[in-house]
C-alpha positions as YAML, in Angstrom:
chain: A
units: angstrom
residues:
- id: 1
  name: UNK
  ca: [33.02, 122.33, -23.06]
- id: 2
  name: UNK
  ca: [30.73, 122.59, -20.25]
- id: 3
  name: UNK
  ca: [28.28, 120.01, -21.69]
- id: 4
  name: UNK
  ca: [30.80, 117.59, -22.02]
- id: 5
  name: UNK
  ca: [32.02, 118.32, -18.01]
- id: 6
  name: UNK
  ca: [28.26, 117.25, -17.32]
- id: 7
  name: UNK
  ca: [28.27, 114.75, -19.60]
- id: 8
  name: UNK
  ca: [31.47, 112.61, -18.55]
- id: 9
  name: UNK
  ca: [29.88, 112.23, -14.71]
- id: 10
  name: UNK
  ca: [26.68, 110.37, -15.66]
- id: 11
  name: UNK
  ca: [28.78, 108.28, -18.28]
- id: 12
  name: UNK
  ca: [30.94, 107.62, -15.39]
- id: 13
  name: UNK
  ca: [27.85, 106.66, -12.57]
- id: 14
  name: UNK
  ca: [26.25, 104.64, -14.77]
- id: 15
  name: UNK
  ca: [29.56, 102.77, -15.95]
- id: 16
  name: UNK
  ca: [29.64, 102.06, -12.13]
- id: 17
  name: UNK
  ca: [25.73, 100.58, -11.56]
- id: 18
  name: UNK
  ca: [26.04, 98.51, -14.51]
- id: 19
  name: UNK
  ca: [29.26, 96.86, -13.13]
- id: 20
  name: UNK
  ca: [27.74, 96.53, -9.84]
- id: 21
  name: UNK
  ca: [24.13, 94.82, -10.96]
- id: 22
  name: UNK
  ca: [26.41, 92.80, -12.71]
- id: 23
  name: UNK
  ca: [28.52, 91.52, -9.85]
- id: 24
  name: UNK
  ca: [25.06, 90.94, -8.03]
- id: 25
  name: UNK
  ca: [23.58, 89.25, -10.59]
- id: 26
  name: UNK
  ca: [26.84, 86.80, -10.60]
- id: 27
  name: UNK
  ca: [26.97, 86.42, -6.87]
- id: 28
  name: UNK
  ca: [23.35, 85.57, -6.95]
- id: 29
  name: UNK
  ca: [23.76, 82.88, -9.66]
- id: 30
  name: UNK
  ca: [27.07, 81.03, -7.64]
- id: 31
  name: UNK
  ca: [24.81, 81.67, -4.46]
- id: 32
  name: UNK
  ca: [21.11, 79.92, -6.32]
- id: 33
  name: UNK
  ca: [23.68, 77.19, -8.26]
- id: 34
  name: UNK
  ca: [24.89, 76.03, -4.49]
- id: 35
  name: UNK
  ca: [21.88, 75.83, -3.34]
- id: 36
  name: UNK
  ca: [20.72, 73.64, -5.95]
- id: 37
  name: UNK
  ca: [23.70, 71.62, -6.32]
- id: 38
  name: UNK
  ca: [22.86, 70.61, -2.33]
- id: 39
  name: UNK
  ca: [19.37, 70.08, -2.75]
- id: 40
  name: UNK
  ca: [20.28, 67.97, -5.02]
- id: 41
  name: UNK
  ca: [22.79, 66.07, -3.14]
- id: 42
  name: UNK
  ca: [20.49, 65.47, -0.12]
- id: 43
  name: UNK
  ca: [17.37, 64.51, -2.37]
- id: 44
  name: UNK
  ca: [19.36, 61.74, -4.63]
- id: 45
  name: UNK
  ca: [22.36, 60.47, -3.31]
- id: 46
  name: UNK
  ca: [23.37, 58.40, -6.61]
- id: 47
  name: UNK
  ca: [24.09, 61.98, -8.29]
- id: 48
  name: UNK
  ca: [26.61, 62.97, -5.84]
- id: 49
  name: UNK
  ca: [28.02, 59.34, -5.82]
- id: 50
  name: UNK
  ca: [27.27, 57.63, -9.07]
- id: 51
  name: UNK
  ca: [26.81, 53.84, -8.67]
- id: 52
  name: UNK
  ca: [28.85, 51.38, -10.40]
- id: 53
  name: UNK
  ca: [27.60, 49.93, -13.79]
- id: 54
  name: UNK
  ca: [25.07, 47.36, -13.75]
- id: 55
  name: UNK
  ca: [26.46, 43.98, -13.48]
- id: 56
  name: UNK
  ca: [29.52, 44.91, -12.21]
- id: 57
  name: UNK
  ca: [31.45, 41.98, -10.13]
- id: 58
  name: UNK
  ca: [31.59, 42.01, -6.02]
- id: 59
  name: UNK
  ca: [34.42, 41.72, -4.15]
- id: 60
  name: UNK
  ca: [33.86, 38.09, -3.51]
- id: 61
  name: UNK
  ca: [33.13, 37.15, -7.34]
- id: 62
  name: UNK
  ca: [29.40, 37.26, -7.31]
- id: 63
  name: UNK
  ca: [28.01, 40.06, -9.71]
- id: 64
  name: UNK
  ca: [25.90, 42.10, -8.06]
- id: 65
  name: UNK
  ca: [22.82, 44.13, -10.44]
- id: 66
  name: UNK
  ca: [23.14, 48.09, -9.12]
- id: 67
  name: UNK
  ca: [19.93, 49.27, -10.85]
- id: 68
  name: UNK
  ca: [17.25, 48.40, -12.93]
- id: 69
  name: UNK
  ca: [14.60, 50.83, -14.76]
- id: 70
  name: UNK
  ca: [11.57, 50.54, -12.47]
- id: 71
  name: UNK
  ca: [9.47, 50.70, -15.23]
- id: 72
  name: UNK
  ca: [10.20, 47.90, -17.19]
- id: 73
  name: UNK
  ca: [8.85, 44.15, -15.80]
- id: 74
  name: UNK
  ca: [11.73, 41.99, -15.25]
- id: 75
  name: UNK
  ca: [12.63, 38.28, -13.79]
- id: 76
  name: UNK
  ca: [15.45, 38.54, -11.84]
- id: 77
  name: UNK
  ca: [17.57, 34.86, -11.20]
- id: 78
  name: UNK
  ca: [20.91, 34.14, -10.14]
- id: 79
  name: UNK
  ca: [23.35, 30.94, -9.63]
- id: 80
  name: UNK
  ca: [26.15, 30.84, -6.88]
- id: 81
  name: UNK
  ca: [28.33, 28.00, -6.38]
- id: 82
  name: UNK
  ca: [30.36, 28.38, -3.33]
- id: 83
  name: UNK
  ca: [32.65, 26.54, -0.98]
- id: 84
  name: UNK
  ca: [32.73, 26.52, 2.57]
- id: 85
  name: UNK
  ca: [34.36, 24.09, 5.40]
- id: 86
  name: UNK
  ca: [30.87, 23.31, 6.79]
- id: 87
  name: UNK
  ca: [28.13, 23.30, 3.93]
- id: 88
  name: UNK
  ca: [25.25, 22.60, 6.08]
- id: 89
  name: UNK
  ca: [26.29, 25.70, 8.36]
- id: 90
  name: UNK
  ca: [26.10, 28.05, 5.42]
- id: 91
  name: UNK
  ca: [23.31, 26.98, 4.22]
- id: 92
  name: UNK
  ca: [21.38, 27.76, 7.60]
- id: 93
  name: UNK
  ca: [22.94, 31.09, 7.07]
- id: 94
  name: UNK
  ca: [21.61, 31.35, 3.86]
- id: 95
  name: UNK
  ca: [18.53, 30.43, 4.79]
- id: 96
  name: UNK
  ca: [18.87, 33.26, 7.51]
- id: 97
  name: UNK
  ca: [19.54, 35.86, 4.83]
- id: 98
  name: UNK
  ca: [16.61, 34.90, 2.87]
- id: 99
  name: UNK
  ca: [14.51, 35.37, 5.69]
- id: 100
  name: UNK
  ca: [15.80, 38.89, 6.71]
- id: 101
  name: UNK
  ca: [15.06, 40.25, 3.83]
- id: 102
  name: UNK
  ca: [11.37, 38.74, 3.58]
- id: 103
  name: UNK
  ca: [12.23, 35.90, 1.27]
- id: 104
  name: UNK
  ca: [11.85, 32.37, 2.12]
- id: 105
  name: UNK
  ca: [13.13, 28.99, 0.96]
- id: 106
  name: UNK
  ca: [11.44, 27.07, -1.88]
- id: 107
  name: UNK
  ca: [14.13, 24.25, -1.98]
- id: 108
  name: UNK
  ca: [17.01, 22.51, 0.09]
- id: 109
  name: UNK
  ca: [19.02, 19.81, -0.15]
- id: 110
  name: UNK
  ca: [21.40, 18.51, 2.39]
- id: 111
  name: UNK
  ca: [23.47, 15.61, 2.28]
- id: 112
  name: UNK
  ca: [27.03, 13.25, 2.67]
- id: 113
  name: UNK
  ca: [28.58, 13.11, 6.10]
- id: 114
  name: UNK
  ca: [31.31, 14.36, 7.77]
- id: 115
  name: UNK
  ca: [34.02, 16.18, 5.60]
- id: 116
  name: UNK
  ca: [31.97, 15.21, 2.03]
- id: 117
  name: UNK
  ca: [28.85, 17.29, 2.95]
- id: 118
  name: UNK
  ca: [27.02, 19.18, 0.49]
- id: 119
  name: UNK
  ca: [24.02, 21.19, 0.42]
- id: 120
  name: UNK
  ca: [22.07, 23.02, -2.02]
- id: 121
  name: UNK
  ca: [19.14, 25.25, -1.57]
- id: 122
  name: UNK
  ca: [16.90, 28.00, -3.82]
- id: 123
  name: UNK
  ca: [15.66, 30.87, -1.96]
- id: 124
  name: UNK
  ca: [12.79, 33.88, -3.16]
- id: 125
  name: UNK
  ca: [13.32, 37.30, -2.26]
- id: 126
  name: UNK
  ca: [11.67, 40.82, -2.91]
- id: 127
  name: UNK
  ca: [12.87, 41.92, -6.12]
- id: 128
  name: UNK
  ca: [13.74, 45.52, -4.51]
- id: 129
  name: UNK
  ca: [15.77, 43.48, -2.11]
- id: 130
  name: UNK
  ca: [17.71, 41.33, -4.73]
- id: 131
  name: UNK
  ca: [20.99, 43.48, -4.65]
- id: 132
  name: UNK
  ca: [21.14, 43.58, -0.84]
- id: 133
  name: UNK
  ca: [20.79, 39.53, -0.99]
- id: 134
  name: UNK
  ca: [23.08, 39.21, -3.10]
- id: 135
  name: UNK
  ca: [25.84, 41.37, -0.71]
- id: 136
  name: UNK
  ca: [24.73, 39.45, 1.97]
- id: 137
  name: UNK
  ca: [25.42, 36.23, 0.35]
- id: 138
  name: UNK
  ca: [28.26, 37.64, -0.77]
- id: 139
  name: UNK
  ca: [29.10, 38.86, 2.63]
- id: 140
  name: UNK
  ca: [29.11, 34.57, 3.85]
- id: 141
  name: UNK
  ca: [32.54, 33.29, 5.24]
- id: 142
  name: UNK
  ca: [32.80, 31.10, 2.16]
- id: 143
  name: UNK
  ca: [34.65, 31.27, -1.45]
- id: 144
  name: UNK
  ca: [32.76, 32.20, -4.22]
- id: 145
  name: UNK
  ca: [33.89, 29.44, -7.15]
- id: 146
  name: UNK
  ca: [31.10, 30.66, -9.88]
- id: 147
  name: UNK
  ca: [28.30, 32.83, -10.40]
- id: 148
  name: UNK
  ca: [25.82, 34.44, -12.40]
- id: 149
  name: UNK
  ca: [23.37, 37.10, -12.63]
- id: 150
  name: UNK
  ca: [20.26, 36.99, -15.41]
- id: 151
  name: UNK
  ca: [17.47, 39.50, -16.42]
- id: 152
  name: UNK
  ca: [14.69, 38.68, -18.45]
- id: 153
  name: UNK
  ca: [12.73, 41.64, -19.46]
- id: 154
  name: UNK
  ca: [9.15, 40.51, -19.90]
- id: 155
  name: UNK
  ca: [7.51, 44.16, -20.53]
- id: 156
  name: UNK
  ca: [6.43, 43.92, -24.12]
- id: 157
  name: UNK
  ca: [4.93, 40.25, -23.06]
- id: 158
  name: UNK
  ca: [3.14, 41.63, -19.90]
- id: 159
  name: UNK
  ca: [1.56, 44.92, -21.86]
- id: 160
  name: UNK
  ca: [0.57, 42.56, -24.86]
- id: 161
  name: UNK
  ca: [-1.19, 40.14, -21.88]
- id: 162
  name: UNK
  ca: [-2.36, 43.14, -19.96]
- id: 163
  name: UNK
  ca: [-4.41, 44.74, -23.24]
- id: 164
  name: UNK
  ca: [-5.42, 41.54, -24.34]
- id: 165
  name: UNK
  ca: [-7.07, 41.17, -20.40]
- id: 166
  name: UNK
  ca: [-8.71, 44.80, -20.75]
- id: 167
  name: UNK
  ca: [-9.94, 43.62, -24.31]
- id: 168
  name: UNK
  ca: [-11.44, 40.69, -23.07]
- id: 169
  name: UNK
  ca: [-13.35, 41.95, -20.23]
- id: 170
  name: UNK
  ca: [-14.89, 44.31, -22.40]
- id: 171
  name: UNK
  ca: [-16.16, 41.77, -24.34]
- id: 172
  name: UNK
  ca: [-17.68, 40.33, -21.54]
- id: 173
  name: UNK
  ca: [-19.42, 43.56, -20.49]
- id: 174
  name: UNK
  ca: [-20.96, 43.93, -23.65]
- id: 175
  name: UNK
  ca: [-21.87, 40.00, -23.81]
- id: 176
  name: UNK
  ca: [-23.42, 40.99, -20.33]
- id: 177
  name: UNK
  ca: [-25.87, 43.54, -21.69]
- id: 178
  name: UNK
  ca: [-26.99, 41.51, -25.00]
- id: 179
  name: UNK
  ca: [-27.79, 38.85, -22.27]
- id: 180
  name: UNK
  ca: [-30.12, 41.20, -20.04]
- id: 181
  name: UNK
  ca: [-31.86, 42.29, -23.54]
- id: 182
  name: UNK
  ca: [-32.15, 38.72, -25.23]
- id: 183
  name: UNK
  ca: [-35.76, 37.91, -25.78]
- id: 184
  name: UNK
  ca: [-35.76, 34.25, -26.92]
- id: 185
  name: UNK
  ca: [-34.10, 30.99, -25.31]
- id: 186
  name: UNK
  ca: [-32.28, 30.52, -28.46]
- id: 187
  name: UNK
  ca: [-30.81, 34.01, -28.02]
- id: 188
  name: UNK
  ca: [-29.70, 33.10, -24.59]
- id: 189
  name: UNK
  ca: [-28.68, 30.15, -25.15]
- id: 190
  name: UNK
  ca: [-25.85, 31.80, -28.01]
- id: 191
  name: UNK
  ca: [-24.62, 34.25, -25.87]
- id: 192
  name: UNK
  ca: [-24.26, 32.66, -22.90]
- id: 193
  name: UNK
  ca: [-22.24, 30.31, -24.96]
- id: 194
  name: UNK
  ca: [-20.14, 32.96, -26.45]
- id: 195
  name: UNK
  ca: [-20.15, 34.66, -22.74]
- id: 196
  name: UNK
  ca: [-18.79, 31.13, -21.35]
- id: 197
  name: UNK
  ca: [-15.69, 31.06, -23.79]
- id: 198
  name: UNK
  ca: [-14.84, 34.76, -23.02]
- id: 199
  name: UNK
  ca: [-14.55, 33.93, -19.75]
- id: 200
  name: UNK
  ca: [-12.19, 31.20, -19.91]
- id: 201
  name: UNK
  ca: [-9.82, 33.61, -21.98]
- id: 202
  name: UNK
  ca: [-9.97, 35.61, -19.49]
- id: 203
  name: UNK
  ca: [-9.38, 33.30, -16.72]
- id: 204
  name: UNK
  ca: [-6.05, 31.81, -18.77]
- id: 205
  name: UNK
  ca: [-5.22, 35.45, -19.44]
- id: 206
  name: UNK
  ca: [-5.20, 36.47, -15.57]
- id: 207
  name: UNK
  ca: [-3.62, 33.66, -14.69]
- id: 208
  name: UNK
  ca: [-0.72, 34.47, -17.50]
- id: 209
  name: UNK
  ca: [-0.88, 38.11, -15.83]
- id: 210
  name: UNK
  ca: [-0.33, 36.57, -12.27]
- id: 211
  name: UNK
  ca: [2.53, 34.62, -13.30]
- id: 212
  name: UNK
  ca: [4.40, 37.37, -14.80]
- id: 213
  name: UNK
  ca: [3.41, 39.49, -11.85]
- id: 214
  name: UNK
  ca: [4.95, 37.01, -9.26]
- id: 215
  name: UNK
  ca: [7.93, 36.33, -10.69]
- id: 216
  name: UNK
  ca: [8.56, 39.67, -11.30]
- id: 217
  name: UNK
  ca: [8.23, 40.95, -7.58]
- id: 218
  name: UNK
  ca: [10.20, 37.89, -6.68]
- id: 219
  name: UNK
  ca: [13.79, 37.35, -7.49]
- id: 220
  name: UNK
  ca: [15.02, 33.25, -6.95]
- id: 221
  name: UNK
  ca: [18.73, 32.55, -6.26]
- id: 222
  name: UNK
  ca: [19.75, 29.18, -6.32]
- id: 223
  name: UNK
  ca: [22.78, 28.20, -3.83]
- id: 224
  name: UNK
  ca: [25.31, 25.22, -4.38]
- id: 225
  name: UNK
  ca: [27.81, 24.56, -1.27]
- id: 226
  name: UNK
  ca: [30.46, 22.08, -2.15]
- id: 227
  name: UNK
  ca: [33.17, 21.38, 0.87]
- id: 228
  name: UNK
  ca: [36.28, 23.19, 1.54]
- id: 229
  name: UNK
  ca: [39.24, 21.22, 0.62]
- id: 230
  name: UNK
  ca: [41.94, 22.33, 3.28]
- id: 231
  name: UNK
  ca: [45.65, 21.65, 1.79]
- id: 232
  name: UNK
  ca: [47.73, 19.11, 3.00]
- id: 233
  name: UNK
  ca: [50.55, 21.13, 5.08]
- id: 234
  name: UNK
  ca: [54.53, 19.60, 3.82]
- id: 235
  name: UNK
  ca: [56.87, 19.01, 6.38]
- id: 236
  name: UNK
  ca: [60.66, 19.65, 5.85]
- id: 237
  name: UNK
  ca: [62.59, 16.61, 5.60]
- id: 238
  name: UNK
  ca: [65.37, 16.54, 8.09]
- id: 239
  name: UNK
  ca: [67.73, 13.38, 8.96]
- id: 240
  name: UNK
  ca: [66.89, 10.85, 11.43]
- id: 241
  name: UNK
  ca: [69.87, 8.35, 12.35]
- id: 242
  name: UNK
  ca: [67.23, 5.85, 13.67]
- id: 243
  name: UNK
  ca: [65.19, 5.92, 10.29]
- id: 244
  name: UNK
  ca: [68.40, 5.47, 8.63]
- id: 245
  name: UNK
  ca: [69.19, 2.17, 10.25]
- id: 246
  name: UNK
  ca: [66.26, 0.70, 10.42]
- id: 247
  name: UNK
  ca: [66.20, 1.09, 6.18]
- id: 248
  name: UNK
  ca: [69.65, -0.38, 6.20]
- id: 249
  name: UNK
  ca: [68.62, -3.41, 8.15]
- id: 250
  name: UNK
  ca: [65.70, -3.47, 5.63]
- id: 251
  name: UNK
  ca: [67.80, -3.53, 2.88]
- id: 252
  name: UNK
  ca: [70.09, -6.02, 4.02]
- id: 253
  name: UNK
  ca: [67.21, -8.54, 5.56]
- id: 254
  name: UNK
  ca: [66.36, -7.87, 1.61]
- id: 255
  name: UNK
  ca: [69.88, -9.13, 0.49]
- id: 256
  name: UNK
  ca: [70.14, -11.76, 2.70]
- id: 257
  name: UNK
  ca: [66.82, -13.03, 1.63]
- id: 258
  name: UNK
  ca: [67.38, -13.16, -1.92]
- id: 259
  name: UNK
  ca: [70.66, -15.00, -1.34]
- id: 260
  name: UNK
  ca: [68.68, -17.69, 0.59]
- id: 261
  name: UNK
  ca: [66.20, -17.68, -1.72]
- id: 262
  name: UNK
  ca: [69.24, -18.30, -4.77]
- id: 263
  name: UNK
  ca: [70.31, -21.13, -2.58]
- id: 264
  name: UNK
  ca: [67.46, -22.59, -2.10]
- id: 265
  name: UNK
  ca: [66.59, -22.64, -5.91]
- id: 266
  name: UNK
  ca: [70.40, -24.05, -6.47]
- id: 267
  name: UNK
  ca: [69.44, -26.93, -4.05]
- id: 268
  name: UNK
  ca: [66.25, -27.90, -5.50]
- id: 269
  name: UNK
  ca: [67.60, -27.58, -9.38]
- id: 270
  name: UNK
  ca: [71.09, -27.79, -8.88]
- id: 271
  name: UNK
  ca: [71.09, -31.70, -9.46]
- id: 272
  name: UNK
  ca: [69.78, -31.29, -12.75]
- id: 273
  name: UNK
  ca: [72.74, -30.07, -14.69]
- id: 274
  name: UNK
  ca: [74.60, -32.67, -12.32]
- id: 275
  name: UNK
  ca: [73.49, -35.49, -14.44]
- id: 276
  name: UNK
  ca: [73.00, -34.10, -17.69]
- id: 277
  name: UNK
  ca: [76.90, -34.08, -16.88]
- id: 278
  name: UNK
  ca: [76.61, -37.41, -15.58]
- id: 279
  name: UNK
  ca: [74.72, -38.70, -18.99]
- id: 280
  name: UNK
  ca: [77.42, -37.15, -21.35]
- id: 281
  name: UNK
  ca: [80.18, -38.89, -19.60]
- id: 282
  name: UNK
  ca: [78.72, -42.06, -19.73]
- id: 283
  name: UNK
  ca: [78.25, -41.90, -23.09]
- id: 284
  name: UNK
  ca: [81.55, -40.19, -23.90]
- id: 285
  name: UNK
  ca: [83.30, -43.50, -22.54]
- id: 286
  name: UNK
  ca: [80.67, -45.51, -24.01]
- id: 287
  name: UNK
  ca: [81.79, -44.64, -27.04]
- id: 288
  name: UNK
  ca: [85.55, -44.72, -26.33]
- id: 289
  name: UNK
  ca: [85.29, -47.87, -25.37]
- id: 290
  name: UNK
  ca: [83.08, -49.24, -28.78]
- id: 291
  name: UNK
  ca: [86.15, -47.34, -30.91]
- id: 292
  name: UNK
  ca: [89.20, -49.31, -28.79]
- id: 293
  name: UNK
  ca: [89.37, -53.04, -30.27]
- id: 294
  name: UNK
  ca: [89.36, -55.77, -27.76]
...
């Protein structure tokens, strides 16, 4: 009996420790898990607000791109037909946004007069800067009537060109050294014709590499700005005595006119029935008179 009077107590304090390292241990955790969860907020600010899906439409009809994998080599292009009451005005702005962001103009067209002007233009922008174009564009006091967005992932072509480059050049190198160690002009003469042809491959190869590289830092966006049709405003009809009389002197002048115009055809033409008339009675007593004896 006594035993168990000593035993019950320790059962009892270390009941109580366990439950109390365990109510640290879960305080800690919430404490450590809001502390990460806020880091993390700070440090990426697409995890606390996740960005729409890529190629999801703007506001103003223009889809605008929200991300694309850094790693991957792509050509960015886009189309936007717009309307606007002054095309050559937006187009300057255009031209504006294009230079804000670092871009510049490759192309623009301007022409018409007066309400039938139209302009056209393609602009090149920083690739990282293609989604903020397009918002800007977007952004333009002018309705959107069409647009598209295109990417053309080019990675598999630009490693393919990049190994065959490395490839290449090691060639070269190795054409380089049999060069310094060939012994005869014959010898020379082979590898330096071997060593030429390497090195146009390589040239064509770079410049492939170049290309790729270009257009993929650069995004183009071509513009069209047609003019702004502005509805014809209806007014309400409402009755005007004066209009009203003025038509029914019209219509009468038109009456009277006609009737002249009857008389005058009776006048010229008239006589014509008057001696077909004439011609039948003559010979209607012509031949009364052939029938009565003498």
């Amino acid at each position: 009996m006594r035993r168990f009077i000593w035993v019950l107590p320790a059962v009892l304090l270390l009941a109580a420790c366990a439950g109390a390292g365990t109510s640290a241990t879960s305080s800690g955790r919430s404490a450590l898990g809001g502390t990460a969860d806020s880091a993390v907020s700070k440090a990426d600010p697409a995890v606390a607000a996740p960005a729409p899906a890529q190629g999801e439409a703007g506001t103003n009809g223009v889809p605008v791109p929200q991300a694309f994998d850094p790693t991957r080599a792509v050509i960015l292009t886009a189309n936007i037909a717009m309307k606007a009451t002054d095309p050559w005005a937006l187009s300057d702005k255009a031209q504006a946004v294009a230079a804000g962001v670092g871009g510049d103009v490759i192309g623009l067209s301007q022409s018409g007069s007066g309400d039938q002007r139209v302009a056209s233009l393609v602009i090149r922008v920083p690739s990282e800067r293609f989604t903020d174009t397009l918002r800007q564009l977007r952004a333009l006091d002018a309705e959107v009537v069409s647009s598209t967005v295109d990417g053309k992932d080019v990675t598999d072509q630009f490693v393919d060109l990049k190994a065959r480059l490395t490839a290449k050049q090691a060639e070269e190198a190795r054409y380089n050294a049999l060069l310094t160690r060939a012994s005869t002009i014959d010898e020379i003469l082979k590898i330096d014709s071997a060593l030429s042809n390497v090195r146009t491959q390589i040239e064509q190869l770079q410049g492939q590499v170049n290309s790729i590289s270009a257009r993929t830092q650069f995004s183009t966006i071509t513009v069209s700005i047609s003019p702004a049709i502005a509805p014809v405003g209806t007014t309400p009809s409402t009755w005007d005595p004066a209009k009203t009389v003025a038509l029914a002197f019209a219509t009468l002048t038109a009456v009277l006119r006609g009737f002249a115009d009857v008389a005058i055809w009776m006048l010229v033409f008239g006589w014509i029935p008057l001696l077909a008339l004439a011609v039948a009675l003559i010979l209607t007593r012509g031949r009364r008179s052939v029938r009565t004896p003498a």
